[in-house]
Each structure stands twice: as structure tokens, then as C-alpha cells.
N, C-alpha and C positions, 0 to 999 in steps of 0.2 A: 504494500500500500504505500507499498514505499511513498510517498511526500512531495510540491506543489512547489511553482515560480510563482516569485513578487521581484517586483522591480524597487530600487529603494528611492524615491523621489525627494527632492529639493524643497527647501520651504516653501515656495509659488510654484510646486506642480504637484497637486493633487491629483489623483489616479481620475483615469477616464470615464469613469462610473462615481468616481469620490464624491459628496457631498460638500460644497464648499462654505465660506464662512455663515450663509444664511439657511445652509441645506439644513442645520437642525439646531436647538440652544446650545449653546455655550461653544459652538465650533468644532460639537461631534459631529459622527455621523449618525445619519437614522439606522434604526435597523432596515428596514426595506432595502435602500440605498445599499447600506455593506453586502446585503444578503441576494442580490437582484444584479449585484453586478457579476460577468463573468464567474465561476468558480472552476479552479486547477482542481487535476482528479483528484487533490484530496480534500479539497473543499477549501483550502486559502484565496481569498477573495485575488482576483488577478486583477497588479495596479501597474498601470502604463504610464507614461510620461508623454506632455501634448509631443506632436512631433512637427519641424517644420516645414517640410517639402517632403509630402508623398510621394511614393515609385508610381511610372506611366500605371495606366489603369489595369492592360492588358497582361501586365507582369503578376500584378497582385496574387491569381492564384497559383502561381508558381510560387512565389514566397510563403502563401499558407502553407505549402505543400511541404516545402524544405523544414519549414518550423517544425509544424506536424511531425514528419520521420524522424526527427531530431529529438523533439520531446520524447517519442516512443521510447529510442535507445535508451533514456536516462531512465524513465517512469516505469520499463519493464525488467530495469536491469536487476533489482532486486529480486524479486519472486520470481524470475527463471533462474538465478544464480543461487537463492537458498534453496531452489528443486533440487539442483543439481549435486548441491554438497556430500550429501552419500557416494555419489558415483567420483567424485572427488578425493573425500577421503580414503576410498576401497582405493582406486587408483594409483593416488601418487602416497599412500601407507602414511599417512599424516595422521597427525593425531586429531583429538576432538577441541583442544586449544588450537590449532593452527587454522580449524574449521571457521573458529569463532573470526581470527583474524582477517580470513580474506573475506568475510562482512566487513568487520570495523575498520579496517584500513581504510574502504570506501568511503565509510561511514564519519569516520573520524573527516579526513579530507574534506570531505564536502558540508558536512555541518560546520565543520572551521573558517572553510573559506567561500561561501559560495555569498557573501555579502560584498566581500571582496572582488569575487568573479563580478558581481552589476558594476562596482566603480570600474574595474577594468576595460568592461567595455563602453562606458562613456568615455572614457579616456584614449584609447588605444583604437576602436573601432568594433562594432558590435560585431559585424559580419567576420573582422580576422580572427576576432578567439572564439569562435562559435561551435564548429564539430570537430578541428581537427586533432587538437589533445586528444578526447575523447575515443578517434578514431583509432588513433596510437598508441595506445593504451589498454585498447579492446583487441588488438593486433600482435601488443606484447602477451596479454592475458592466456589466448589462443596460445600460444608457441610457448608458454611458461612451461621451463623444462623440468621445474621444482616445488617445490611448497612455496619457498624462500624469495621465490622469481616470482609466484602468482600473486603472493601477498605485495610486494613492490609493485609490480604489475597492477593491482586494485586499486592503490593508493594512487597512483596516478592516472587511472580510470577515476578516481574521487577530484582529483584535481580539475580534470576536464569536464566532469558534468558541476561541478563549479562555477565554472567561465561559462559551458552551454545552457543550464537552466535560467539562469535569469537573461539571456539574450533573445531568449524563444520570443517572449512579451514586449521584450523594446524592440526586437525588431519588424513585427506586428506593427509596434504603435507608431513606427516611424515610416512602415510604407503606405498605411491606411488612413486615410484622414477622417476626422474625428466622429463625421455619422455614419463612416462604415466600419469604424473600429471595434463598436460592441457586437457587432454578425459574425465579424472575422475572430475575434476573440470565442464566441461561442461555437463555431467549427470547431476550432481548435481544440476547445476544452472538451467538446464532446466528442472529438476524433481522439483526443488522447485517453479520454476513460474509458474508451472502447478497445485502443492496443492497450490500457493495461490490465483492462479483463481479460483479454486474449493472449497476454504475456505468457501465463503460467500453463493451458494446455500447449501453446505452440512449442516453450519451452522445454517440457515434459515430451512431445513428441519429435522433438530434434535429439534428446537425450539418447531417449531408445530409437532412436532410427542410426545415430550417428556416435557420439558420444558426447561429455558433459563439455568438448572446447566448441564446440559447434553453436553454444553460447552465445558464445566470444565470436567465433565468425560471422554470425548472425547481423552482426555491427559493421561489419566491412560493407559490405553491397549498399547496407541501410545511409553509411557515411558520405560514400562516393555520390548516390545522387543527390544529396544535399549539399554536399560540397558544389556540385556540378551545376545546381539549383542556382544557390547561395552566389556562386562567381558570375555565373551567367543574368540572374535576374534581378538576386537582392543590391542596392545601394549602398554603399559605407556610410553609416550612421552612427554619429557620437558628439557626444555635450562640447563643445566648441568655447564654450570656456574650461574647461579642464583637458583637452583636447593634450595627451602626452605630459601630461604633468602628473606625475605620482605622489606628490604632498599632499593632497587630500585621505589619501587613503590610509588605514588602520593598519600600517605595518608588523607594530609594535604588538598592536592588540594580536592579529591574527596568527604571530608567530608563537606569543604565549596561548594562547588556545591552541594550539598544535599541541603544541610542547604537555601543557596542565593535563589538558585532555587525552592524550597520548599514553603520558606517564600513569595517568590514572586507569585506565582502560590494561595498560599491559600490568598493572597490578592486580585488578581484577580478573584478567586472564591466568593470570600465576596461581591465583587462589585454585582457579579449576586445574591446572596441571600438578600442583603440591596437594591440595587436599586440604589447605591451612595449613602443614606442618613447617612450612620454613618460615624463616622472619622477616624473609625478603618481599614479600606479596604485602605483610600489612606496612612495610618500609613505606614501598611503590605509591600506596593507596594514601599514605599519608600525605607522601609528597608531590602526588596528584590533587590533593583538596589543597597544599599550601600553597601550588601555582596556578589554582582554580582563585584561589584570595588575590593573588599576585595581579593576576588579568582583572579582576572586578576594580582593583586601585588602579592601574591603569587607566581605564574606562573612566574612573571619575574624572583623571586631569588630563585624557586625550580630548584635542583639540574638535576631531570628528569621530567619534568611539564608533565602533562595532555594535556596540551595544550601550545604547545611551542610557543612564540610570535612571535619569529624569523619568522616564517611562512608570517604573518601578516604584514612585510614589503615589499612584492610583494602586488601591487596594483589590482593582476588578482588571485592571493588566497583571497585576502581579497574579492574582489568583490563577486567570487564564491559561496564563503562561504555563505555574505549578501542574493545573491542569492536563495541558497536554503535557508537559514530562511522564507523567501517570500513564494518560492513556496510550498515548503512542509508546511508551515503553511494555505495556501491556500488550498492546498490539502486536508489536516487534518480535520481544519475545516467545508471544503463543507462535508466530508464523516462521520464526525460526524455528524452535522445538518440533512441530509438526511432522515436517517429511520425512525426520527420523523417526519418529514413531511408526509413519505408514509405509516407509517402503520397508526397516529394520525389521519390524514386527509382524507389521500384517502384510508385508509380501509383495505390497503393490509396485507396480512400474513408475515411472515417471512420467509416464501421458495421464495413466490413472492419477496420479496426484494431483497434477493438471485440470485436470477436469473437477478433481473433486473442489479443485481454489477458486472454477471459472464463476460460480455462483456468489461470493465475494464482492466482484468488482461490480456485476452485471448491479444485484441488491443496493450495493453502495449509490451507484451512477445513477439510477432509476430513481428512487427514495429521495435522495439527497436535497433536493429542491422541493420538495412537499413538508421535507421539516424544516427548510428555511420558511415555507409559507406558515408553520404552525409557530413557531418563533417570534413571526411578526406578530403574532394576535396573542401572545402569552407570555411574550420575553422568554430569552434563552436558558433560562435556570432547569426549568423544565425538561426539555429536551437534552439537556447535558446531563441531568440527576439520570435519568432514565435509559438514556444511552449507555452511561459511564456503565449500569448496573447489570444492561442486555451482556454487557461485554464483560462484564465479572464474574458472571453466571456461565458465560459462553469459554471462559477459562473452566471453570470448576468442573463443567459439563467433562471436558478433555482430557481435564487431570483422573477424573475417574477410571479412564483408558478400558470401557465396556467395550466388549468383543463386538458387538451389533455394528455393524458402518450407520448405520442408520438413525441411531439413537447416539452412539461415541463421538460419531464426529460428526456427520452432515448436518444434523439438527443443531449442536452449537456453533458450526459455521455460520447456519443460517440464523443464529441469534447476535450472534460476532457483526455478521455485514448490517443488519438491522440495528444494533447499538452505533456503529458507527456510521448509518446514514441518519442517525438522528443527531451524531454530534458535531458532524462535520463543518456545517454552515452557523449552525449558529454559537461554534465557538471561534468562528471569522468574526462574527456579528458583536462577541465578546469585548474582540480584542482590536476591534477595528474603534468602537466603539466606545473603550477604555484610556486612548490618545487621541492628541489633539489633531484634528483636521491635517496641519501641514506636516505630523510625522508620521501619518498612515504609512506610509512606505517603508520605513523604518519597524514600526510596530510590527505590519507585516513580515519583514524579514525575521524579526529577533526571532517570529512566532515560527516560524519557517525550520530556521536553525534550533530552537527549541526541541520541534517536533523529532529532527533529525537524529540528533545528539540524544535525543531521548532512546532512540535504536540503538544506537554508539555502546550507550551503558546498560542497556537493558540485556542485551546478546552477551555482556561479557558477564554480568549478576548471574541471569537464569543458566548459562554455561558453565560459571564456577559451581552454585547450586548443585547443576545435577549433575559433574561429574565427582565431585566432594563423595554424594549419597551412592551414586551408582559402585565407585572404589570400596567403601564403607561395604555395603548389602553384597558385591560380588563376594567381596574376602569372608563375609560372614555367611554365605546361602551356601558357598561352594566347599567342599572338603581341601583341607589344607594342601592335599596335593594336587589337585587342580585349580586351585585360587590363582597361586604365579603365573602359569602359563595362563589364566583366565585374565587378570588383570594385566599383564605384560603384554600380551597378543590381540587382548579384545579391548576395546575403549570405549564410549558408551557411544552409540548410536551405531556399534557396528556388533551384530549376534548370527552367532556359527547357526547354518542352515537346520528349518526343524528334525528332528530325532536325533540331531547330534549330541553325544552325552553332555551334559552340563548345560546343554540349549535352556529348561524349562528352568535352572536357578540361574543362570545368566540374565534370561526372560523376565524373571521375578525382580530380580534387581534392577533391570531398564525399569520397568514399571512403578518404582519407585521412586527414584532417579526423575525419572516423565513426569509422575504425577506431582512429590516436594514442587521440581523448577516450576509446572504449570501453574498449582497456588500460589505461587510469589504472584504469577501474573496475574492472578485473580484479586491479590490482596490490594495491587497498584489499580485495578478498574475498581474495586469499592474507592481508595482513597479518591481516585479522579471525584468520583460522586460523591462525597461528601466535599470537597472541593467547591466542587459545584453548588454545591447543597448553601454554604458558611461562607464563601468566599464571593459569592454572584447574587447577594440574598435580594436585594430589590430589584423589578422589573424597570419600576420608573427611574435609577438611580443606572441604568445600562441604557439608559436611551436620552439622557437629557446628557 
């Protein structure tokens, strides 16, 4: 579900749908306004910058078009790449830490800097840093001859859909002039929640047709006609007062968030490969939260912060915010954990898994905008309390690991996509709505990189979790003498084929493993909803 372009706008460019100083009191926005304009497949409200000179007319859908494919590659790269992580780890013998990192490297990357990526392309030129990182990176991934190469390889895949997601929308808003810009923006958005409903069967069926790099190839052809698109039709477009000048931007900040977040993340990951027993994981973790502090004083006395704090004295952006850490780490989580449960356990392929995710996106996309209409007429408390809850229940559902497909999994999927079409829009509506008119863009972002980073952390927690439980229950399910060879050769998400000896307490131990990490998830969608609950409590006090 993977996460959503914002563009970060200037004090006098409010988003193209924005609500301006009279659109609502006090120089919010309305909810209708936040909720009605465009929404990215994850439902973050898409905010464009006016532009000043439209591309000829007859280019125009050649530029949706480039966007379009463009977006795809980033928005589907998630859920075809956690399909794939079994056929991964079996392959190149990697552990279930290393699994975690070729997410977070991504993941780290691109919630670090993809704030960074929108200054860049004012600066520099939208259309030059637009797909070909990306490209190269999807190129290196493919051809990665190692654990060691695929996790670098990611990381600079995380770099490049950095530079390309927030360039998707400005370069929209700079070929389109302003009363065709909300059409073209809603193509867009609902051509991409459609490739990223389709991400996960096509994904699953490239796997088993080909193998898990085929991924990664999938990005080659996707890149070339955008690129091809891009040279051929799109325009170079960029803020001409910051036009190559790179003192605007958060160097400072963006490099200690690498860094904080980094550090913190691979302590996290240590926890899952030690088990807690060494003293270097809670070292890590320490001194990930002291360069997590380090970045936040930063931010107070940078000039253009990454993250403005200002933001953060509204008690209903702060809340928000908390919020999504909750949910999208809940989210993140359960859809990590997943695949390994169902190809591991119950046997299934990876088109099967595919299929069983395509109900997900479709639920989401469909829904999405009937609970921004319910939003409007009730304020957003509601629909996030309720949301948050579909989706804590739809944890618990999975941690129970019932044999039924039916009942185990498909029915809290289908409670999972329905908590989160209820939360999607009117936690835009939230947080759009919780800053002031000229930092929508801004608010937007932080929410953006929140959401993300929320995966970041959430994949390395429910990873250390259930490999901690799964080492613990193998050593204790299994007789002393096949413990070692059981924990030394098998690692959690990978179990020797059924009637193998030790198959049914190896079994027993995933399933506990599976179920412990999936209640963390559960525990993070109650708190989302009590969040929601204490933190969002007046309707009239989100809309004025």
C-alpha cells in the first residue's frame, strides 16, 4: 500500500484544489476542499504548484502517460517485492534479517529523502531527475549477485523513487493549465490505484513464470518508455528562482535522518538476528533515538527544515501524524509478515498470493471517496476511530493463523482494505486541515514521510519480534538434537516440506512467531484508534 506524492509548495502556492485565505476561517482548509481534491493511491491529498507555461495541447497525453508508468514502478514496487521475499531468501540463502533489509533500505531512503527529491526538482529540473535513478537501480537490483548487492541495490532504488514520486504531480501541474489540471490529476490517480491493485497478482505471476529478479526487470521496459515519453514530449520545468541553487534545501537535516534512522533501524534488525542476547542491538537503538533528538534540534534552527516544528504545535497535526505512525506501521507490518505465512505454511504460489492481495487495493480505491463523503457530514474522528479498529481486528483475525483460507485470511483482508478505505481520506482531511493554508504542502509531505518511515520501523519491530519467538519455540518444540541443525539451517519464514521430521514443531513455532509479531500489529491499529479517539476529539475544532 505502499504510500502517495505531495509536492511541497511555497508560501503563495497553494495546491490546485487548496482552499485559499477565504476558502475556510482562520486560513484552513474545508474539509470538502482537502477531501475532493485529487487523492494519491493512498489517499494523501495531491498538491501541485500553479505552473506557468503549459506543454502544446496535443502532447499533454503523452505526458499523463509517462507520469502514469512512472508512478506505477514506485507504487507497485512494494507488494510485488514483499511477494517475492521467500523466493528470495530460499534463493540467494539469506537470512530473515537480511529479508527485512532489502524493504528498509528502500524504505529508509525514500522516507528520508523524498522531501528532498520535490526541492531537487525545482531546482535542477523536474523532467532530469525523474525515472532514470530509478531505472538504474531497478537494473542493478535485477543483476544483484548477492544479499549484500540487492540491499545497496534497494537503497538506491529508495533514492530514485525519491527524486521520481514527487515529480509525477509537478510535472502534471506544469504541463496542464489550471482547469485541466484536476481531470488530468484524477486519471492519474485512478490509473495508479489501479496498477497498484494489479501490482501484486502480476507480480506473483512473473515470480512463478520466471523468477523473483523479473521484479526488477519489470522496471526496464516500464522506464525506457517514459524516459522516451519524458524527452520526447515533456518540457523542463523548474522554480526559476531556485533554479541550481542548492541552499534552500535540508542538507543537514536529510543526512541526519539517514544517518538517526539508519542507525536505528539496523539496531532493530540486530534485535531479530541476536535474539536480544548481545548488547550491541540495544547500543544501536539507543543511538538511533539520540540522533533521532539530534535531527529534531536541527529542524528547530534550520533555516528551511524538513520538517518544520511549527507544524507540531497544533494538537490535531500532531495527533495525525502519531496516527499514521500507528496505522501504516500496522499496515506495513501485517503485509510484510503475510507471504510468509502463505507460501511457508500453507503452500501457496506466488500468483496465489497475488490474487489473494488483489482485493486490497480494488476495496481500498472503490470505498475511498464515499468515506471522504461520510467525513464531510461527520468530521473525521469517526471514520478514523472505526477504521483504525477494522484494521486491528483484521491483525488479530491473522495472528490466529486458522487453517480455513476463508475465514484466516481472506475475511480479514477484507476487513484490513475496508479499515483502510475508511481512513485514508479523511486522515488527509486531518492533517491538511490541522496547518495553515500556505504550509499545506509541507504538512503534506511531513504526513507523506511519516506514513513511510512508519514501514521503515514497523518491518524491523514485527521482524525482530518474530524471529526473537520463532528461535525461542524452535529450541524448545524441537528435541535437543535437532534444534541446531533446526535453528542453524531453518530461519523463520522458511519450513522443510510437509512430513518432513520436525516439519509439524518447526510449524508450531512459525505459528507463534506469526501470531506474537501479528498482535504487535494489532496493538498499533487499537492505538491508531484511540489516537483518533483523544487526539481528533472535536468535529468543529478540524474544520475551523
Amino acid at each position: 500500500m505502499d504510500q502517495s506524492a505531495s509536492e511541497q509548495t511555497g508560501p503563495n502556492q497553494t495546491g490546485s484544489g487548496a482552499a485559499g485565505p477565504s476558502g475556510a476561517p482562520g486560513g484552513r482548509i474545508s474539509p470538502a476542499t482537502a477531501l475532493h481534491r485529487p487523492l494519491c493511491p493512498d489517499g494523501h491529498a495531491a498538491l501541485t504548484p500553479p505552473c506557468a507555461q503549459p506543454c502544446p495541447e496535443r502532447a499533454r497525453p503523452f505526458v499523463l502517460a509517462a507520469t502514469i508508468l512512472a508512478s506505477a514502478m514506485a507504487f507497485i514496487d512494494g507488494s510485488i517485492v514483499t511477494i517475492a521475499l521467500p523466493a528470495m531468501q530460499t534463493d540467494l540463502a539469506a537470512g530473515f534479517d537480511d529479508m527485512q533489509w532489502v524493504v528498509n533500505a528502500y524504505a529508509l531512503l525514500l522516507g528520508s529523502l523524498i522531501l528532498v527529491g520535490g526541492g531537487m526538482g525545482d531546482r535542477f529540473g523536474r523532467r532530469r531527475v525523474f525515472v532514470a535513478v530509478f531505472a538504474l537501480a531497478s537494473l542493478a537490483c535485477a543483476l544483484a549477485p548477492s544479499t549484500t548487492a540487492l540491499i545497496a541495490a534497494r537503497g538506491a532504488q529508495g533514492v530514485g523513487a525519491a527524486l521520481l514520486v514527487p515529480q509525477s504531480l509537478a510535472i502534471i501541474a506544469a504541463a496542464f493549465p489550471r482547469d485541466a489540471r484536476g481531470h488530468a490529476i484524477g486519471i492519474w490517480a485512478g490509473a495508479s490505484a489501479l496498477t497498484t491493485a494489479l501490482g501484486p497478482p502480476l507480480g506473483g505471476f512473473l515470480i512463478d513464470a520466471l523468477d523473483w529478479r523479473s521484479v526488477f526487470w519489470i522496471n526496464l521496459p516500464l522506464s525506457a518508455v517514459s524516459i522516451w515519453l519524458a524527452l520526447r514530449y515533456i518540457p523542463e520545468s523548474r522554480d526559476d528562482s531556485a533554479a541550481g541553487n542548492t541552499g534552500g534545501l535540508d542538507w543537514t537535516g536529510a543526512g541526519l535522518a539517514v544517518l538517526a534512522f539508519g542507525v536505528l533501524t539496523v539496531g532493530l534488525t540486530r534485535l531479530a538476528e541476536t535474539g536480544g542476547s548481545s548488547l550491541t542491538a540495544p547500543l544501536l537503538v539507543c543511538a538511533g533515538l539520540a540522533g533521532t533528538a539530534v535531527f529534531v534540534l536541527a529542524e528547530a534552527r534550520a533555516a528551511n527544515p524538513l520538517m518544520p516544528l511549527s507544524l507540531f504545535r497544533s494538537a490535531a497535526f500532531s495527533g495525525a501524524n502519531l496516527m499514521t505512525l500507528f496505522l501504516y506501521g500496522a499496515l506495513s507490518g501485517m503485509l510484510f509478515l503475510l507471504p510468509f505465512d502463505l507460501i511457508a505454511r500453507r503452500g501457496m504460489s506466488a500468483s496465489e498470493v497475488g490474487l489473494a492481495l488483489l482485493p486490497v487495493g480494488l476495496i481500498i480505491g472503490t470505498l475511498s471517496r464515499a468515506a471522504g463523503s461520510l467525513a464531510d457530514r461527520t468530521g473525521p474522528r469517526l471514520p478514523l476511530t472505526a477504521g483504525s479498529l477494522l484494521v486491528a481486528g483484521a491483525a488479530a483475525g491473522l495472528a490466529a493463523g486458522l487453517s480455513d483460507i476463508w475465514i484466516g485470511v481472506m475475511a480479514p483482508l477484507v476487513a484490513l482494505s475496508a479499515g483502510m478505505a475508511l481512513v485514508v481520506a479523511p486522515l488527509t482531511t486531518a492533517v491538511m486541515n490541522a496547518a495553515p493554508d500556505m504550509q499545506s504542502g509541507t504538512a503534506s509531505g511531513v504526513n507523506n514521510a511519516a506514513s513511510r518511515l512508519a514501514g521503515l520501523f514497523a518491518v524491523a519491530i514485527v521482524g525482530a519480534v518474530a524471529a526473537a519467538v520463532f528461535t525461542t519455540a524452535a529450541a524448545d518444540a524441537v528435541t535437543a538434537g535437532d534444534a541446531a541443525t533446526a535453528t542453524t539451517q531453518i530461519r523463520f519464514g522458511q519450513l522443510p516440506p510437509p512430513g518432513t521430521a520436525g516439519r509439524a514443531a518447526l510449524e508450531a513455532a512459525f505459528l507463534e512467531a506469526y501470531g506474537t509479531a501479528m498482535r504487535v500489529t494489532a496493538v498499533w491499529g487499537g492505538l491508531a484508534a484511540l489516537t483518533a479517539l483523544f487526539f481528533l476529539r472535536g468535529d468543529k475544532a478540524l474544520k475551523e
